[in-house]
C-alpha positions as a LaTeX table, in Angstrom:
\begin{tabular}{lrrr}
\hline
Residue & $x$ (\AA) & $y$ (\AA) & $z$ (\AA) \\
\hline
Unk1 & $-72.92$ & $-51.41$ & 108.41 \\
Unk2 & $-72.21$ & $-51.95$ & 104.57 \\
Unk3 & $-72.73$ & $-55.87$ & 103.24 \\
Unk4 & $-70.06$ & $-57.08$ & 101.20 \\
Unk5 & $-70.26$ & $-58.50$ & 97.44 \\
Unk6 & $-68.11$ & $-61.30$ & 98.61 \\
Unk7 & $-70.10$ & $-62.12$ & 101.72 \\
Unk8 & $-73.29$ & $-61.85$ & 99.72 \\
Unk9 & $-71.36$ & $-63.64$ & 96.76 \\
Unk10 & $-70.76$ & $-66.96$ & 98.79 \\
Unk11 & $-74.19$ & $-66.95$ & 99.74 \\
Unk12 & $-76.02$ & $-67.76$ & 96.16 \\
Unk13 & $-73.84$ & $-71.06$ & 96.11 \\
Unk14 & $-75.37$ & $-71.78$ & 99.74 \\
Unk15 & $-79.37$ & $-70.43$ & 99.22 \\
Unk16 & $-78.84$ & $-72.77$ & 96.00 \\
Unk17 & $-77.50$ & $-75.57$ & 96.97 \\
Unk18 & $-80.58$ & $-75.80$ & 99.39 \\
Unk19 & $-83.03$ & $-74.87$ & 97.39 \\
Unk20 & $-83.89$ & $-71.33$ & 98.20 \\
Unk21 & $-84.64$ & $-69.45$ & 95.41 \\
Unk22 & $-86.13$ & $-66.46$ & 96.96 \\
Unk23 & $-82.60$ & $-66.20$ & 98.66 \\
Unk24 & $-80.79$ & $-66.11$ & 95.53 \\
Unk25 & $-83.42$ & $-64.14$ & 93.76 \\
Unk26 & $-82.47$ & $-61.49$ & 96.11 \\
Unk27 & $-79.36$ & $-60.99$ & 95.24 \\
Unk28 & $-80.13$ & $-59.37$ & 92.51 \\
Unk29 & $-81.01$ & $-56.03$ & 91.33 \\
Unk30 & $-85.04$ & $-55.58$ & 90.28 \\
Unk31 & $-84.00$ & $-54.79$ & 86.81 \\
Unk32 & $-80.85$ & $-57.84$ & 86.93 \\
Unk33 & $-80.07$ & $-59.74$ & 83.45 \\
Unk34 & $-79.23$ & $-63.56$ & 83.90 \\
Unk35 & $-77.58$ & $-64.71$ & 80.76 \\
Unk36 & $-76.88$ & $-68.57$ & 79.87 \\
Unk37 & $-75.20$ & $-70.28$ & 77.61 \\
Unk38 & $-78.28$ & $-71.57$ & 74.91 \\
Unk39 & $-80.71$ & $-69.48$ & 76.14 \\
Unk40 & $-81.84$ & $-66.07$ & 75.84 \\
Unk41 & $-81.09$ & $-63.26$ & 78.12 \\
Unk42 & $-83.53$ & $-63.31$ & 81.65 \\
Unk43 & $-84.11$ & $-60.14$ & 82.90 \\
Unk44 & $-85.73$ & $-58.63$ & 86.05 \\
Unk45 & $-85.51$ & $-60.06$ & 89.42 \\
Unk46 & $-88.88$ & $-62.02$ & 89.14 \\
Unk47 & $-88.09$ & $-64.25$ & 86.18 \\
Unk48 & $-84.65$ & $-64.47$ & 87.43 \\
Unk49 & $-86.54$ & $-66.29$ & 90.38 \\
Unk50 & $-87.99$ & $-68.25$ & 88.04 \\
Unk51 & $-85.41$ & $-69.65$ & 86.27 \\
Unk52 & $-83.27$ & $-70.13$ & 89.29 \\
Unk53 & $-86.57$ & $-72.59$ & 90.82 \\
Unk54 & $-86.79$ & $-74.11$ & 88.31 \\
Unk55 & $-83.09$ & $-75.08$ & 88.17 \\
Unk56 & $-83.27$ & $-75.83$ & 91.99 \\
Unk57 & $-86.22$ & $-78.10$ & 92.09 \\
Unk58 & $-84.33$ & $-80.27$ & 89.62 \\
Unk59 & $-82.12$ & $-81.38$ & 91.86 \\
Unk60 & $-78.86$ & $-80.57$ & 90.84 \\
Unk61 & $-76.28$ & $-78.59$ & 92.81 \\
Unk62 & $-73.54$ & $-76.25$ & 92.11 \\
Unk63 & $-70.24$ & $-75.27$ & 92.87 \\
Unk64 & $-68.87$ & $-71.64$ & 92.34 \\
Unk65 & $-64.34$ & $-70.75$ & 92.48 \\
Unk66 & $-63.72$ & $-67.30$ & 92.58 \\
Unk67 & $-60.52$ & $-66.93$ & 90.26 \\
Unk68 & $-61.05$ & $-63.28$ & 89.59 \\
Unk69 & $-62.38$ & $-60.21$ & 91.72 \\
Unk70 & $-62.53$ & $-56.65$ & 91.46 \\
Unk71 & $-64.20$ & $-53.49$ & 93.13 \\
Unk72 & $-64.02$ & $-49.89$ & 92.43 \\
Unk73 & $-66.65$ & $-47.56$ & 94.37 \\
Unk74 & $-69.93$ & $-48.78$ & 93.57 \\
Unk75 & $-69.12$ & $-51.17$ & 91.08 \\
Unk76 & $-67.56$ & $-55.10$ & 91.70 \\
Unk77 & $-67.03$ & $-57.82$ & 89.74 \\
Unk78 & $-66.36$ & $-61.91$ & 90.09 \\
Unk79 & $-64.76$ & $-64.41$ & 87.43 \\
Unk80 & $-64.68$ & $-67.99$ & 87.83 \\
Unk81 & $-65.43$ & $-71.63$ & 87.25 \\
Unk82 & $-68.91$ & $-72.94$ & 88.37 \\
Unk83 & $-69.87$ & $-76.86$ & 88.09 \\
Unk84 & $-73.25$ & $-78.44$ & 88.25 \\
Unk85 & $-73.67$ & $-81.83$ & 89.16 \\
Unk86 & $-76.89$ & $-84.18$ & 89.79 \\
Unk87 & $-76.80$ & $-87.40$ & 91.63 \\
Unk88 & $-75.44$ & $-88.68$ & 88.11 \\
Unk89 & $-72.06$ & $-86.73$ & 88.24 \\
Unk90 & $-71.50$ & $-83.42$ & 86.72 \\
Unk91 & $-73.88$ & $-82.21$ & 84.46 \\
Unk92 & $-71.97$ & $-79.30$ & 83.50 \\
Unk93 & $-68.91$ & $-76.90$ & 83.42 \\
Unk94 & $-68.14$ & $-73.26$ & 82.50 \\
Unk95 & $-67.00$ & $-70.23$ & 83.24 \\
Unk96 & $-69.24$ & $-67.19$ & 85.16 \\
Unk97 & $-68.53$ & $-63.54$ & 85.08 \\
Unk98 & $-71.27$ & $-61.46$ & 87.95 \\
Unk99 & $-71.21$ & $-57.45$ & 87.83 \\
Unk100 & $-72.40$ & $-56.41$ & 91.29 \\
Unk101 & $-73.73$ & $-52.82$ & 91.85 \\
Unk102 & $-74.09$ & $-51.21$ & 95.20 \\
Unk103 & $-76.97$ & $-49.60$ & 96.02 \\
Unk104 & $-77.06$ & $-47.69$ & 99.17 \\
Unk105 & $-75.54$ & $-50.01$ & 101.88 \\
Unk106 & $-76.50$ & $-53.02$ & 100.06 \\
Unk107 & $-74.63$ & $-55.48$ & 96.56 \\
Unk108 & $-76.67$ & $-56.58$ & 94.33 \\
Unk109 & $-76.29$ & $-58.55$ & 91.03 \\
Unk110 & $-76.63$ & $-56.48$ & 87.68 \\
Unk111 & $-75.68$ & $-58.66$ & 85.21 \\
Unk112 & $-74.70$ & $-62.61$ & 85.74 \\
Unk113 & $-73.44$ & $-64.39$ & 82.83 \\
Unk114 & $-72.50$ & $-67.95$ & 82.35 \\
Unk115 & $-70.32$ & $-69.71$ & 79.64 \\
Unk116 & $-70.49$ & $-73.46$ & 79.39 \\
Unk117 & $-67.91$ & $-74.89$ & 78.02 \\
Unk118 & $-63.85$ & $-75.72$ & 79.72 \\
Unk119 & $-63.63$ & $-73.65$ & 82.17 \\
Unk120 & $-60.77$ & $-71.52$ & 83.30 \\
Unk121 & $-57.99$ & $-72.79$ & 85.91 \\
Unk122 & $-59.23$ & $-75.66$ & 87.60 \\
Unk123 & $-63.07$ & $-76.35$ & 87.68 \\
Unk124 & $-64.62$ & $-76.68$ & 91.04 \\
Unk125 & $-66.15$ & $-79.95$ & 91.76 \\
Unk126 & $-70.07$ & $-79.70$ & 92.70 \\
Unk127 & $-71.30$ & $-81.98$ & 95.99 \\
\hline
\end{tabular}
């Protein structure tokens, strides 16, 4: 059975949101770049893990719309608004844009980039 981008998509939002970070970490490919906005490029699954623990063990939680999607053979993409939010209210806003490859039977991440900033249609609100 082949797994789906948007399946595996919906499920960085969930491994997140509770704190899983070898969940989301394994969504992407070994050689993956995570790129956000004020900070240099991340690359390779491990430090991608990193980053993404780091983020988690802060506390704050996110919430990821799906305005745009896209897949031709191997190759998918997703567009949208993401919000982050801490017991303080939202901490921040922005746009994402997530190049999934397939490999084999199985979507990964390739390249995840994030744009702070006001984000396009109407912002998802993080819990």
């Amino acid at each position: 059975m082949r797994s789906s981008p948007l399946a595996q998509k919906r499920s960085w939002e969930l491994s997140f949101n509770r704190g899983d970070s070898a969940a989301v970490a394994a969504l992407y490919a070994p050689n993956a770049e995570l790129v956000m906005s004020g900070s240099a490029p991340i690359r390779g699954r491990e430090a991608i893990r990193a980053a993404i623990d780091t983020m988690a063990r802060s506390g704050v939680k996110v919430r990821i719309g799906t305005d745009r999607i896209a897949a031709v053979g191997d190759l998918a993409y997703f567009y949208g608004p993401y919000g982050v939010s801490s017991k303080q209210g939202i901490v921040e806003r922005g746009t994402y844009l997530e190049v999934w490859h397939r490999y084999g039977s199985q979507w990964l991440i390739d390249l995840d980039v994030n744009a702070t900033g006001a984000p396009i249609g109407s912002p998802p609100t993080p819990r």
